[in-house]
N, C-alpha and C positions, 0 to 999 in steps of 0.2 A: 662404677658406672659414671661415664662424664653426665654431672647437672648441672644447669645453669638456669639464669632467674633474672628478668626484670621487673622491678617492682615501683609501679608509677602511683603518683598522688595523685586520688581523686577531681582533678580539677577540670574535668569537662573540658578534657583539649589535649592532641598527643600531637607535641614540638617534635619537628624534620630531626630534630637531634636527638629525643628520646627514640624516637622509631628507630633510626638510624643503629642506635646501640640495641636496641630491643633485636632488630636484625641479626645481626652481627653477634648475639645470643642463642638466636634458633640456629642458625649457619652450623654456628660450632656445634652444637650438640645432635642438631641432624649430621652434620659431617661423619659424626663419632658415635651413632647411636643410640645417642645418650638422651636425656628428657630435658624440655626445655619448661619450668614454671612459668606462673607471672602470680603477682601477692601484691597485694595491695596497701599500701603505707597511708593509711585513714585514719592518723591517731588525731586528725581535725575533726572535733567531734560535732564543730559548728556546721557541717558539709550536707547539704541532703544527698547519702551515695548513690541512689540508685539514680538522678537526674545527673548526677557527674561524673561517675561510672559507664554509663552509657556510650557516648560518645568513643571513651575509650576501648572500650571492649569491639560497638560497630568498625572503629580506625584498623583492628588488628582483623576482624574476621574481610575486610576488603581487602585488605591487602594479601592475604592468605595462611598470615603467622598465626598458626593453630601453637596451644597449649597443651602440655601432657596433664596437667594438674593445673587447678585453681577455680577463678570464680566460675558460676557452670557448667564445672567436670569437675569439681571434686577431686578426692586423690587419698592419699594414705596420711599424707604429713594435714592434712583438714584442722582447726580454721585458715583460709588463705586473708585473712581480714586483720590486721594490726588491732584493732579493734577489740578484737574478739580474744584477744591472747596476753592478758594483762597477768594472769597468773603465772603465765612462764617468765615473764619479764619481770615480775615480782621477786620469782623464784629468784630469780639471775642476782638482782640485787644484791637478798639477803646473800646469798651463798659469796660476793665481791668483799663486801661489809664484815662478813664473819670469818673471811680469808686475810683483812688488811690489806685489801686492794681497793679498799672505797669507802668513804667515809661522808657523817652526816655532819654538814657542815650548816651554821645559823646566821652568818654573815648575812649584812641588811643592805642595801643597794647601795644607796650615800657610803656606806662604808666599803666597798667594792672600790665606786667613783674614786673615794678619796686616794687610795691605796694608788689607781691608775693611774691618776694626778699628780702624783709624787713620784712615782715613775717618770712619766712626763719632764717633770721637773729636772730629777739627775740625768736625764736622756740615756733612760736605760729600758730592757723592754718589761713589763709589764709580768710579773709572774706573782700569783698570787700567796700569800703569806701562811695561810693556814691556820691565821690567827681565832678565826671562830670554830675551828674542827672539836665536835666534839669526841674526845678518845675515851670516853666512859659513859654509861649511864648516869652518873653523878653528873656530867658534863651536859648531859641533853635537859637534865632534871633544872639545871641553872638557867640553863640559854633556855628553854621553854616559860619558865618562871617569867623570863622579862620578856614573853610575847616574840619570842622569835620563831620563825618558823624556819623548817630544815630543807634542802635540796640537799642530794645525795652525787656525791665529787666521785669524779673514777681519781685515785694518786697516783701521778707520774713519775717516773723515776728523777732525778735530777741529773743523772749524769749516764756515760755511756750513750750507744745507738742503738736505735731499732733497722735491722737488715730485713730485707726481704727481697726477692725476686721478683721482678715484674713481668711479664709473658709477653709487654710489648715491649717497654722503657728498659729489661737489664738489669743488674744489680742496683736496688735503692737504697739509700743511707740516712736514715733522720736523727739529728742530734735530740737525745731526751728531753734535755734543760731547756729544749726551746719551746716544751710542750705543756699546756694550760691544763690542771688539774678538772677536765670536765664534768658536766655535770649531766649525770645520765636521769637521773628522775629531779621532777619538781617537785617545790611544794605540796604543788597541789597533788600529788600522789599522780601524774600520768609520767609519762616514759619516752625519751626523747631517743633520736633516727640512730645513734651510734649503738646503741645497746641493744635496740632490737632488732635492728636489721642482723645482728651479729648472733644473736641468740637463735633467731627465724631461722639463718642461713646455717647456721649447726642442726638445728633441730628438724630442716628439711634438706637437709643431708646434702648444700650444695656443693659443687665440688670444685666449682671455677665461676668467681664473682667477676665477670666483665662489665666492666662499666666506664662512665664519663672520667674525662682527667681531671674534671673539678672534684672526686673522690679523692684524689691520690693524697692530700694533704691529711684524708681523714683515717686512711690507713692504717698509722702508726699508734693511734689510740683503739681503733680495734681490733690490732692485735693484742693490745695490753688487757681489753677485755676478755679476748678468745681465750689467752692464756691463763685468764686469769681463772675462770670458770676451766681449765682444763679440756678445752675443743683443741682437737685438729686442724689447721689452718688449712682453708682453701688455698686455689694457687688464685695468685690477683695478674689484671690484666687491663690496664685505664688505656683507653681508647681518646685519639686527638678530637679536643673540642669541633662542631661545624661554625664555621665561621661565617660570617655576613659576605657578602659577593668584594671580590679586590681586598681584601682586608683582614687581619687577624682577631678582631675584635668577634667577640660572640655570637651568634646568629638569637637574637634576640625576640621573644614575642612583642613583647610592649614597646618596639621600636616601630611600630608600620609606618609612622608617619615618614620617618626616616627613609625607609627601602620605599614610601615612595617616590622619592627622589632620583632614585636610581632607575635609570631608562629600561631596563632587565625587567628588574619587579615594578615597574609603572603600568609597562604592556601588560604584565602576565594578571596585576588584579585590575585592571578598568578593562579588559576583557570579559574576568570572570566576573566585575560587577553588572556588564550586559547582561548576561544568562541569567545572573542569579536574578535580577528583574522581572526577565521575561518568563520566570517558572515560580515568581511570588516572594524570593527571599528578600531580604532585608541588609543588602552587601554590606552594610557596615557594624553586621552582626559579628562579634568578639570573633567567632567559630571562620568567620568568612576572610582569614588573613593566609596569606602565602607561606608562613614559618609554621602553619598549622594541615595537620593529614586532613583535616575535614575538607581543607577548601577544595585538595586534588581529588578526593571523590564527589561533593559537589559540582565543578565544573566538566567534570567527566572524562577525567584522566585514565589510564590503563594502570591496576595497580602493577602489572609485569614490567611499566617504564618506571614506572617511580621506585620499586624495587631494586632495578635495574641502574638506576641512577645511585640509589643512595648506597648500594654496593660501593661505589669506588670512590665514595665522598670517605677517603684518609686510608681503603685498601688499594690493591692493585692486583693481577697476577703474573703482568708483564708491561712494558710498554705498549704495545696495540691491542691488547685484547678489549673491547669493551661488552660487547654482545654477551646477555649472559641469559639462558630460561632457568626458570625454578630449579632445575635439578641440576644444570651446570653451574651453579651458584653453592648449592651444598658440594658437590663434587671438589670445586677448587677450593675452597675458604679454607683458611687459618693463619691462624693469630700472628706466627711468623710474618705475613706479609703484609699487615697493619701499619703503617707510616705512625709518627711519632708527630708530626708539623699537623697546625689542625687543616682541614679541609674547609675549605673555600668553597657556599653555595651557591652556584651559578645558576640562575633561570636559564638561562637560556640555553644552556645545556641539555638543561632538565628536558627541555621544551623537544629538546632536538632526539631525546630518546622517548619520548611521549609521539612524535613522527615517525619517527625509525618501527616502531611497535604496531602504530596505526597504520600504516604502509600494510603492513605484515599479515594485516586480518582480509577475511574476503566482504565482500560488499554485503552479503546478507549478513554476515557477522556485524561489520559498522553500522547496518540496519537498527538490530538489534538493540546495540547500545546507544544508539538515535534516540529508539523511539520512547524511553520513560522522558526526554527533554520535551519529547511535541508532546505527549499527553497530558506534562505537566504544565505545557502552557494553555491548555484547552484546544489545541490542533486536532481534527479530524482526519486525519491523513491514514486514507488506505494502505496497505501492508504493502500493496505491488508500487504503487507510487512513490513511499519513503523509501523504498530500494533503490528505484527509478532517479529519487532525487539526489541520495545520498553515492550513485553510483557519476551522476551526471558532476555533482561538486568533487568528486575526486581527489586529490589531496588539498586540496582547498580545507576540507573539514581534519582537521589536526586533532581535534579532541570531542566528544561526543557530543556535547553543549552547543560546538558551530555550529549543529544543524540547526538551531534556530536563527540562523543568518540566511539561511539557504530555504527553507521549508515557511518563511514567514509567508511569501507569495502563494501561497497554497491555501489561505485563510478563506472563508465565504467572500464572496463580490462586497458584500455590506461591509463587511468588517476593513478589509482594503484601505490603504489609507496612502495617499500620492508623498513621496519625497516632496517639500514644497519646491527646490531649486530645481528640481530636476523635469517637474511637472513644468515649471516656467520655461527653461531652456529650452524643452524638446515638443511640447502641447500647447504653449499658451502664445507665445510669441513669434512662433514659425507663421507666415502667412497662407502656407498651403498646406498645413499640418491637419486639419480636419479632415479637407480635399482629401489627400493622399492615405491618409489613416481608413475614410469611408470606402474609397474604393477600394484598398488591401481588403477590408472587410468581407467584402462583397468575392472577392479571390478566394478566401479561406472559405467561406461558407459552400463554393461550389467544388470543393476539391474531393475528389472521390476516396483517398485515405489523408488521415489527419497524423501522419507521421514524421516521425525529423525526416528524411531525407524527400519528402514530399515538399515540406513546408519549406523548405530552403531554396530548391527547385521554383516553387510557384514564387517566394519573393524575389531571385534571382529575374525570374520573368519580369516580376512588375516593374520591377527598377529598370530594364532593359525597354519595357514597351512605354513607359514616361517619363522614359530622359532624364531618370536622375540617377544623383549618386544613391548609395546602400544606405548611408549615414540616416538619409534626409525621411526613412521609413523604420530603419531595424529598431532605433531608439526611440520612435515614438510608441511603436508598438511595444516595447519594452516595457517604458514608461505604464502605458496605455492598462497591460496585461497585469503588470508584477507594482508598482506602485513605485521603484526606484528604477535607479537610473545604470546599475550594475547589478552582477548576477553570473548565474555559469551562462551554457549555449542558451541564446534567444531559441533556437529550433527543440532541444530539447524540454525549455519550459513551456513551451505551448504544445508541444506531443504530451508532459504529463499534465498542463491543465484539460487537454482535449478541447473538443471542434465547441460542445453548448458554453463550456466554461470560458474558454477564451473571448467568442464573440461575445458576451454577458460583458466581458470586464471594457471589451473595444464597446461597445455598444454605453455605457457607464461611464466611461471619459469622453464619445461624442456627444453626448446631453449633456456635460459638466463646460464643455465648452461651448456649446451653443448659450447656456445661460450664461456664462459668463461675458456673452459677446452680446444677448438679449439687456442685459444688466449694465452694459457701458454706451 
């Protein structure tokens, strides 16, 4: 049975690049029928898991990538915890060490340094001498004696290659000699990423390790492990790094200051730092960056685009295909069509299938996922109105977050707050702006229905019976009703504030001007 497995470190945050390959793991295995884990590599024991675990776990169930086995499903291969499996990695050890595949070596750090530095010196590369191994218990008995303490070396061949196949890359070739006699355990008795993951991925029977091409270096020593313990090698498969937007360099977290220099990712986070504002967060919260899944569920992306995007960030399945739903996405995958060149992340891409998606839903749908933004902002907005409004912004609302751009005017009269320029421009400075704003008033108040194609009709009139242009009334009213100076249809916003809310807000900006004219 095809199995496969990502196993992400507890660090409270899952990188566009880990997802990306985490993907790209379900893919194959739903393709194939096969089971897809996820195991957790928390040998940080500094880590509190369950506060940084979380986030990872919420990143996977929004997006839809269900687990056959692990943290909260359990499963047959149980513990899914690095943690928790210090005796199988024990085991591993001894059984390396008592094969003559690994050794307890006492070597002191300065004496490491030195060895490297004299390397250095003949400009040659750096391979370590072997000169502290101890090959006996009479050896451990002496190097103990003088306060040395042991880490335990995997021993590499010195000569000869390690072959294998790679499922994306082809025949791979690593020279031995080039390879560091690593160290799988520490002093301190814990167990470091090459031993266990190789141990875990025998012991939970996986059958196809797909992962980042920053693996592919590490490869060649766990083979020498797998072999050495006598496992069955998985087939391998390194998938091309995601790359920063234009560039091959890394798609980096701890670069934000960086992407935001780039016009792409400048929009896409001083966007999401609006919303995240106006619904209480903290935008320059770790979690609240563009390289991270959190931010695209926070501002209210569809995980079916982002999905959808990160599909073809390094596959393909032709030149134009791009459209892909959940189930056409298992249906075509496989490794064969994997690109080898890393993939370049583009926002604006991104962005463009995050529109293509939201296009795609019906208006009570985008209702829907509207309305956790208004109630997180404290908006009282009835069910039939956030329809009304989210139907009236039309693609205007790109991701579910804009409806606080759109739904702010719908706040109580009190709370209302004027654009100052805009207030200036179209209220304060016009010298017939009160004039013509009171008697529109007075138009709307006697109108027998308070509907868009009423309300447009009656100002079409007004402007026809006092001689003026539209300009010289639609924007004040605007201003007057909604507090800015732009917005979707004038007619539609004043059908959903209706006839008592609308004159409230006109009636509210003619006594703001009167004092202000009492006052000068």
């Amino acid at each position: 049975m095809i199995r496969t497995r990502f196993a992400p470190s507890p660090t409270g945050y899952l990188h566009i690049g880990g997802v990306r390959t985490a993907l790209f793991n379900w893919l194959f295995s739903r393709r194939h029928g096969g089971q897809f884990i996820l195991r957790v590599d928390d040998t940080d024991r500094q880590r509190n898991l369950d506060e940084t675990l979380a986030p990872i776990l919420q990143g996977f169930r929004w997006l839809g990538i269900d687990w056959d086995e692990g943290p909260e499903v359990g499963g047959d291969h149980r513990p899914y915890f690095q943690s928790e499996r210090g005796a199988l990695y024990q085991a591993a050890v001894d059984r390396l060490v008592e094969a003559g595949r690994a050794y307890y070596d006492y070597a002191r750090t300065e004496e490491l340094a030195e060895e490297r530095k004299l390397a250095e010196a003949e400009k040659r590369k750096f391979i370590y001498s072997r000169r502290w191994r101890a090959a006996s218990d009479g050896d451990r008995e002496r190097f103990e004696a003088e306060g040395r303490q042991a880490v335990v070396r995997l021993e590499m061949p010195r000569e000869g290659e390690c072959r294998f196949e790679d499922l994306v890359r082809g025949n791979m070739a690593f020279e031995w000699k080039g390879e560091q006699d690593h160290v799988i355990q520490r002093a301190d008795g814990t167990f470091l990423y090459h031993l266990a993951s190789v141990v875990d991925d025998h012991e939970m029977a996986i059958s196809h390790v797909i992962r980042a091409e920053e693996h592919l270096s590490n490869t060649p020593r766990q083979i020498r492990i797998a072999e050495g313990l006598g496992y069955e090698l998985p087939r391998y498969a390194h998938l091309p790094f995601v790359a920063e937007p234009g560039s091959k360099n890394k798609l980096s977290k701890r670069k934000l200051d960086k992407y935001l220099k780039h016009p792409d990712f400048a929009r896409l986070t001083l966007h999401g730092d609006e919303i995240a504002r106006a619904i209480g967060l903290a935008p320059d919260a770790e979690t609240f960056n563009p390289v991270i899944i959190d931010f695209y569920e926070t501002v209210g992306f569809l995980p079916s685009a982002v999905l959808n995007y990160l599909l073809l960030l390094g596959w393909s399945l032709d030149d134009k295909t791009e459209h892909f739903d959940r189930a056409a996405m298992i249906e075509s995958f496989s490794l064969e069509r994997v690109q080898k060149a890393p993939a370049s992340f583009d926002p604006t891409k991104l962005m463009s299938f995050q529109e293509r998606h939201m296009a795609g839903l019906s208006v009570d749908k985008r209702a829907e996922l509207c309305r956790p933004f208004v109630e997180c902002a404290g908006w009282d907005v009835a069910a039939a109105d956030l329809v009304a409004i989210v139907a009236a912004a039309g693609d205007r609302i790109k991701i579910a977050g804009d409806i606080l751009q759109f739904a702010e005017f719908y706040q109580s009269e009190d709370e209302l707050e004027y654009d100052a320029k805009a207030w200036d421009k179209r209220l304060a400075r016009p010298e017939r702006a009160a004039e013509l704003l009171g008697r529109f008033r007075a138009a709307l108040a006697d109108l027998p229905v308070f509907e868009e194609a009423e309300l447009e009709r009656a100002m079409r009139f007004f402007v026809e019976r006092e001689g003026i242009k539209l300009g010289e009334i639609i924007h004040a009213v605007r201003v007057a009703a909604t507090g800015k100076s732009v917005g979707f249809g004038m007619f539609e916003t004043l059908a959903i504030l209706g006839r008592e809310r609308t004159l409230a807000r006109v009636d509210r900006a003619l006594a703001r001007i009167a004092t202000a004219e009492t006052q000068s």
